[in-house]
N, C-alpha and C positions, 0 to 999 in steps of 0.2 A: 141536455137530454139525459145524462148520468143522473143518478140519484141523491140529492142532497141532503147531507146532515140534518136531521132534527135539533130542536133548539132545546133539544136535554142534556145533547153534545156538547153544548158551549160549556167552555170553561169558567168558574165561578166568575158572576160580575161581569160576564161580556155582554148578554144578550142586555142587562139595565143598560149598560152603557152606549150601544148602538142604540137602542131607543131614545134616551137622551141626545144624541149625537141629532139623529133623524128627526128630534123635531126644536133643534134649535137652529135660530134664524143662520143661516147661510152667510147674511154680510152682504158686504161690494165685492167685488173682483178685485182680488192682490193685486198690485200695482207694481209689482216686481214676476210677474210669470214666467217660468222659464218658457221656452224659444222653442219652439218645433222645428223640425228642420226642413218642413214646408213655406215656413216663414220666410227663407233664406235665401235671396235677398225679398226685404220688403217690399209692397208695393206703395207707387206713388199716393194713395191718397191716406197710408198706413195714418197717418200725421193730421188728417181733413177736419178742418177748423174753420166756422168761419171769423172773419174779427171779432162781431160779437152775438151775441146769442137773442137767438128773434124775441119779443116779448109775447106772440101769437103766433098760433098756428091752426090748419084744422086738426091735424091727423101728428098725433109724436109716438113714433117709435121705438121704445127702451129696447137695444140689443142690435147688433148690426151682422148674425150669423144668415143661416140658411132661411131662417125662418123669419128674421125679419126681411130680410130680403123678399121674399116670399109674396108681404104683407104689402111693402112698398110698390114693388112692382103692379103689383093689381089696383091698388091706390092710384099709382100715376098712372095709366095705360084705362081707368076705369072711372078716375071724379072728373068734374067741371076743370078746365085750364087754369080757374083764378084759386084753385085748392092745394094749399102749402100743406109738404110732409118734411118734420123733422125726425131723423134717425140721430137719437142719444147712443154714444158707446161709450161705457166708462174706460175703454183702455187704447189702443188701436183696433183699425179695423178690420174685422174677422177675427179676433183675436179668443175668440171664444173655443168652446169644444167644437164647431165648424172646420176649425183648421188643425186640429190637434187628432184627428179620426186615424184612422186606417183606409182611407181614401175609397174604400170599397162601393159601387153602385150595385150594389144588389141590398135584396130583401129577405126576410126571414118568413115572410107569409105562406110559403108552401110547406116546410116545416112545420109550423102553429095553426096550419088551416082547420085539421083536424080536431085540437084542443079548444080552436075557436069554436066551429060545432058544438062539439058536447058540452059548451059553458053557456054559447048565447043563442045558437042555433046557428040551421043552415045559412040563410038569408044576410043575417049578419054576418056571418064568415068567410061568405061571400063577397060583400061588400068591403070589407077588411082587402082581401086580396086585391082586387081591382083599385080601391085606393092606392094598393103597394105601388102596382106597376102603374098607373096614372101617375101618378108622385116621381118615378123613376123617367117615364117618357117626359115629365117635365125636365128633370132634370138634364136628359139628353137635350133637348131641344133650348135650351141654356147655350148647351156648345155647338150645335148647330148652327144655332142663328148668329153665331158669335165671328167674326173674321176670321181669315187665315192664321194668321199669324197666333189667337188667343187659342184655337181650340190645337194647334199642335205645342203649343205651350204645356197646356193640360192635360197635357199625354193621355187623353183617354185611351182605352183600347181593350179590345174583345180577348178574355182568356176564359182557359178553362177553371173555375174553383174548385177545390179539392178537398172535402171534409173529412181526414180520417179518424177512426174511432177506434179508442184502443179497447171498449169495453165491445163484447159480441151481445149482450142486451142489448144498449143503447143502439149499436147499430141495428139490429132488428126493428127497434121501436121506431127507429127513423126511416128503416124501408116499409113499414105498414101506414107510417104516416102520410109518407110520399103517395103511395098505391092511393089510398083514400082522398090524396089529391088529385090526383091523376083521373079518379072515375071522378070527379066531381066536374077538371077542367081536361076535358078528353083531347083539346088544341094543344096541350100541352104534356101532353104524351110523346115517351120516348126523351126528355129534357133534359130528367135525369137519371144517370146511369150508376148502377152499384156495382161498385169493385170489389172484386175479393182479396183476400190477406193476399194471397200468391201474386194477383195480378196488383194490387197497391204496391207490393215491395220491388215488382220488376218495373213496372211501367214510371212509378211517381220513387223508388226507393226510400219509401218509409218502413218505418224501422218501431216493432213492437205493437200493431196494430192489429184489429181485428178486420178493417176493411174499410173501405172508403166511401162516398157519393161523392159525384163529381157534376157540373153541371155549369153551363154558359155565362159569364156575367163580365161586367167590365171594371176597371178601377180607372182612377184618376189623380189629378195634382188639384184638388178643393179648392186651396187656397188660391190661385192661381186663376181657376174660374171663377172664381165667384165676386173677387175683386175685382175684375175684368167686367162683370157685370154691373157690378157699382159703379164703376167710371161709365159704362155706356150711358147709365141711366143718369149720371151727374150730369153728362155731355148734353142729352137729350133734353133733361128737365130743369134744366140748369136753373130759371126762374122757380121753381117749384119747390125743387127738393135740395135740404140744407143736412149734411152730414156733419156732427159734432162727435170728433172723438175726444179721449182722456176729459169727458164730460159726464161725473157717474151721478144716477140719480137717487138723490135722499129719501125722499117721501115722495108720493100722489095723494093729491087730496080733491075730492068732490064740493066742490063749494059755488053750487049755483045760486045760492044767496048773493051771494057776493059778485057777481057778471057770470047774466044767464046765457049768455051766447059762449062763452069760453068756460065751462062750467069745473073745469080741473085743472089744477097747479101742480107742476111739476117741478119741483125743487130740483135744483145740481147746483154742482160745484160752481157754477157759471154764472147763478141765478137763477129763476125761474122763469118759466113758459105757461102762459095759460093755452088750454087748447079744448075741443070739441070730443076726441075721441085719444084713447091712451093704447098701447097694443105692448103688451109682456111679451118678451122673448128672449128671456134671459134663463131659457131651460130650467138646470137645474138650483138656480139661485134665486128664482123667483118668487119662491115665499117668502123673501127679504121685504119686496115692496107690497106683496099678498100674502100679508098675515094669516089669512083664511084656509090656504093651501100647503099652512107649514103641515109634514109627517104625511104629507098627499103627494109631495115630491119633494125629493130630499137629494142633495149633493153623493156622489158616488165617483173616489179619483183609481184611472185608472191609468198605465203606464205605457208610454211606446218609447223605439227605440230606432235609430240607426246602424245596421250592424254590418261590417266588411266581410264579404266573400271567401269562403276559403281558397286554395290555389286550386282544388277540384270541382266548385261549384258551378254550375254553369249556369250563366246570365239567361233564365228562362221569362224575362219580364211583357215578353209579349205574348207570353204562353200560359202560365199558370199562376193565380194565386193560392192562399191555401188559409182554410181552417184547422185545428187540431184541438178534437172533443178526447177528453181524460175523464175518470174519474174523477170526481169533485172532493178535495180532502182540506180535510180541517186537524190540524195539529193539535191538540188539546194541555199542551205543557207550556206555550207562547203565543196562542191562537191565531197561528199563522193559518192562513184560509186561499187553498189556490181554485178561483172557482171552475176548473175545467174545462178551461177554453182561453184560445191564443190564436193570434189571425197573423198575416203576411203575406204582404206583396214585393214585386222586388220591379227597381227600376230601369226601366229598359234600357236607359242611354246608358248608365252608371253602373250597374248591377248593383247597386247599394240595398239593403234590406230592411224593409220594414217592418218591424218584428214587435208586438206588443202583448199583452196579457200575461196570463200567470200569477203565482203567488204574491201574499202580502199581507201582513199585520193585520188582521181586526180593526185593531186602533187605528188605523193609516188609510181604513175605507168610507166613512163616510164625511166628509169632509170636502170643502168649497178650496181647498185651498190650494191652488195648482202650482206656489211658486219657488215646491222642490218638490225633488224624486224621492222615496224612500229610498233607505238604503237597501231592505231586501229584496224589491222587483228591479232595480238596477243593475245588484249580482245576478239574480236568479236569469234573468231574459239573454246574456249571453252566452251563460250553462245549459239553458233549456234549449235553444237552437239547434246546437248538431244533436241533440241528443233524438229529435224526431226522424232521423234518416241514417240508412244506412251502410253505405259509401262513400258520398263526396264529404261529410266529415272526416273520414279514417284519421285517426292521430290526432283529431284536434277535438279538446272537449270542452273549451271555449272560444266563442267569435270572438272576432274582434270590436269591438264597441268606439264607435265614431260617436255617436251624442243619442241622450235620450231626455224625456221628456215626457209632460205628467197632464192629463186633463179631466174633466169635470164633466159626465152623463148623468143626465137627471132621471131617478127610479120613481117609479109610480108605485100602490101595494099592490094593485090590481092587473099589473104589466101594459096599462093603456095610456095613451099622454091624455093629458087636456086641453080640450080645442073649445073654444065659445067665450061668452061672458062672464067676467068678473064679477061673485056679486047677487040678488034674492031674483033680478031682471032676467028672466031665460030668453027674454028677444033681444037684450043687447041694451034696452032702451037707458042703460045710465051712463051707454061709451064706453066703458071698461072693458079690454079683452085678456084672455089669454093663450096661449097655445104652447105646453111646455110638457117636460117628464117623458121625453123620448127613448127612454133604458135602452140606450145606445144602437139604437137603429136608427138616427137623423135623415140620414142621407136618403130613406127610402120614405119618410114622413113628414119631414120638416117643412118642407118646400108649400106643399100643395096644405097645411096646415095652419099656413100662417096666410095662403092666400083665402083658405074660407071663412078667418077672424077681417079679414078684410074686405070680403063681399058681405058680412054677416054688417061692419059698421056701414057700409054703403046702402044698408037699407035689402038687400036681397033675400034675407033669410036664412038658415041654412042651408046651405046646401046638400042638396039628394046624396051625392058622392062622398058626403062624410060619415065615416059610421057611427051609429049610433053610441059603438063603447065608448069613442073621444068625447063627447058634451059634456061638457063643465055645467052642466046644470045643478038646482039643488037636489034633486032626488038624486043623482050622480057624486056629489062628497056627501051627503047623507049617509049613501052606502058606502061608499070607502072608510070614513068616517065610522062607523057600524063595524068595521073589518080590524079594527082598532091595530095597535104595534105591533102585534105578534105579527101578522100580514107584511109590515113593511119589514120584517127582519128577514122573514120568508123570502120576502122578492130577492135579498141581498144573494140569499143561499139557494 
C-alpha cells in the first residue's frame, strides 16, 4: 500500500537486468530444494510412483500444488468412471510454493476491491471478491469434509489478523479503501476494525506504527491438508488416478497427426504419455513448458523462516496472526529492495514462529531457484522480528532462528493469474490449459482456479464465477503483451 520506488531509482543496470531475468525461461524445479518446515515429517505418498508410467491417459496434470489439486479433484468427482487422470510432479509431493506459504487463509480482495473498480469496473470487482471468498469456503470445506484425526492435524483455526502500518498515508489509504468496501458489501460491515497508534501499541504492542486494521481470518498447516486430500482421492479413485512424483516434464507437444484420439505428448524423465487434455500448474515456472507466457509470469523467491520465542513472548497462536506494511525501500548503493511487507503466524501447540518477508538483493528476486536462502533475508528476518513490538522483545534484538527456507510465487505485470486455454483456441478446443501467476495470494485463488481449467476441458465453458481479469485469452496476452517490461518490473516494486 506504501509507495513504491520508480524505476529511475534503480541503480545503473538493475532494471535491464530484472527484465532479462523475467523473461528468461524458469527451468525444472531444483531437485535439491531446501525443506520447509511444514514438510516435517513428510507425508506417506511424498515418494508416489507408480512402477511404471501409463503410456495413455485422458487428462495429465503437470504440478501436484493447490491448484492441481484443484483440477484433479473436479476431473475425478466430474468424468465418466473409465477416465484416467495423471498428476506429473517433478519433485515430491506438494513440494511446490503450496507448502512453502505463510499458511494464511485469507484474501486480499477487500483491500484491492476498490482498485479493482477504478481499473475494470464495479461488476468485475465484484466478481473478483466473491471468487476470493468462494475459493476460501472451498478451501474450508477441504478440512471439513476431511476426518478427525486430518483436520486437527492441520491446525486450522480462527484468529484475529493484524495489519499494522508504520506509514499514517498508507494507513488512511487502507481505511478509505475498506469504507468503499464496506458500502459496496454492507454484510460485511463492521469486519474490519481500525486501530489506533495508542490502541495498536497497548492492545497488540507494536512498536513504531502508525496504527493498525485488524480483522477475522484463519491459518493453517497446508501441507498437511492438502496431502491428506491426495491420499483421499488416491483411496477413492484408486483405478483412476496415478500420482507420479520426481517425474519432471520436458516438453508438450500437439501432434494430432500422429494419434488423433491422444493428440499430445508428454515427455519426462520416465518417458512419455500421450493424452487428450494437458492442465499447467506449475505457477510460477510455467513458461518453461509455455513459451507463449514467458515475461507474463515470471518466478519471484521469496523467504520464510522458523523462529523461537523470546522468554517474554507469549504463545498467542490461536489468537492472532499478523501482517506488518513499512515503507517500501530500495538501497541504491547494492540494490537491496525490502518490498514492505512481512507476515506471521505463530503455532499454537509449539509457539514456534512463522516469520517471512522482508529485504533482499535485486539480483536474488527474480528467479526459479528455491534451493538456498540468500544470505541477506536469512540475517535480516531474525533482526526484523523483535524489532516490530515493543515489550516482549526488551533486551533481545535478535530471535532465535530454528530453520528457514526460500519459495517461488508467480508475478503476473497486470497483478492477475491466468486461468483458461493455452493457445489461439479461447474455447479450450486444442486441450491445453493453464491456470498460474498467483503474486502470492494462492491460497485464496488457486483452488477454485484450477477447478474451472477443469470444467472448461470437460466441455462446460467458462464459468460465470471466474472473473473476467483471469482469461488466458488472446485479446488478454495481447494486452499484457502491449504492457511490455517496464509493467513487469512495476509489479515487482
Amino acid at each position: 500500500m506504501a509507495t513504491a520506488p520508480t524505476l529511475v531509482a534503480l541503480p545503473q543496470g538493475v532494471k535491464e537486468k530484472l527484465i532479462t531475468q523475467i523473461y528468461t525461461d524458469p527451468g525444472l524445479p531444483k531437485q535439491n530444494p531446501t525443506v520447509p518446515a511444514w514438510q516435517r515429517p513428510t507425508h506417506e505418498l511424498s515418494h508416489a510412483q507408480s512402477p511404471q508410467l501409463a503410456k495413455t491417459a485422458d487428462f495429465v496434470i503437470i504440478g501436484s500444488g493447490i491448484t492441481g489439486l484443484g483440477v484433479a479433484k473436479t476431473l475425478l468427482e466430474n468424468s465418466g468412471e473409465d477416465k484416467k487422470v495423471v498428476v506429473l510432479e517433478a519433485r515430491t509431493l506438494l513440494d511446490g510454493a503450496t507448502s512453502r506459504n505463510a499458511g494464511f487463509l485469507i484474501s486480499s480482495s477487500a483491500a484491492v476491491y476498490a482498485d479493482m473498480r477504478d481499473a475494470y469496473g464495479e461488476e468485475e470487482a465484484r466478481r473478483f471478491v466473491e471468487f476470493c471468498k468462494k475459493n476460501l469456503a472451498g478451501m474450508h470445506s477441504l478440512i471439513d469434509e476431511s476426518p478427525q484425526d486430518i483436520q486437527r492435524a492441520c491446525e486450522r483455526r480462527q484468529v484475529r489478523c493484524v495489519s499494522s502500518f508504520a506509514d499514517e498515508s498508507a494507513l488512511a489509504q487502507r481505511t478509505a479503501k475498506l469504507k468503499r468496501y464496506e458500502d459496496a458489501f454492507p454484510d460485511d460491515k463492521g469486519r474490519y476494525s481500525i486501530v489506533s497508534k495508542a490502541d495498536a501499541e497497548k492492545a497488540y504492542d507494536l512498536k513504531g506504527v502508525a496504527g493498525a486494521v485488524s480483522v477475522e481470518g484463519y491459518v493453517c498447516w497446508p501441507y498437511r491438508l492438502l496431502t491428506s486430500v491426495w491420499k483421499e482421492l488416491k483411496e477413492r479413485y484408486s483405478a483412476r488416478l496415478s500420482i507420479e512424483t520426481k517425474t519432471p516434464v520436458s516438453c508438450v507437444i500437439n501432434s494430432p497427426e500422429t494419434q488423433a484420439e491422444y493428440p499430445y505428448i508428454v515427455s519426462t524423465a520416465r518417458g512419455i504419455i500421450r493424452t487428450k487434455h494437458v492442465f499447467h500448474c506449475t505457477n510460477a515456472l510455467a513458461s518453461h513448458l509455455v513459451p507463449q507466457v514467458r515475461g507474463k509470469i515470471y518466478p519471484h523467491r521469496l523467504v520464510m523462516s522458523t523462529l523461537r520465542r523470546g522468554p517474554q513472548v507469549p504463545n498467542e497462536g490461536n489468537k492472532l496472526c499478523w501482517i506488518f506494511y513499512r515503507n517500501r525501500r530500495l538501497e541504491g548503493s547494492n540494490g537491496s529492495y525490502d518490498v514492505g511487507m512481512s507476515w506471521m503466524q505463530q503455532n499454537a501447540a509449539t509457539g514456534m514462529l512463522y516469520y517471512g518477508g522482508g529485504a533482499q538483493k535485486m539480483d536474488d528476486m527474480i528467479t526459479s531457484d528455491d534451493s538456498k536462502v540468500p544470505t541477506e533475508p536469512e540475517n535480516n528476518l531474525a533482526a526484523a522480528l523483535p524489532a516490530h513490538f515493543r515489550d516482549r522483545w526488551d533486551g533481545i534484538k535478535v530471535a532465535e532462528k530454528e530453520h528457514t527456507w526460500s519459495g517461488i510465487i508467480g508475478r503476473t505485470p497486470d497483478g492477475m493469474p491466468l486461468v483458461g486455454a493455452v493457445g489461439s483456441s479461447a474455447n479450450g478446443q486444442n486441450g491445453e490449459w493453464i491456470a498460474a501467476g498467483f503474486n502470492g495470494y494462492g491460497m485464496s485463488l488457486s483452488l477454485l482456479s484450477g477447478e474451472a481449467i477443469a470444467r472448461m476441458a470437460l466441455g462446460e465453458g467458462v464459468p460465470d464465477w471466474l472473473p473476467e481479469t483471469f482469461h488466458s485469452t488472446p485479446e488478454r496476452m495481447s494486452n499484457v503483451a502491449r504492457m511490455g517490461p517496464d509493467a513487469a518490473v512495476r509489479a515487482l516494486l
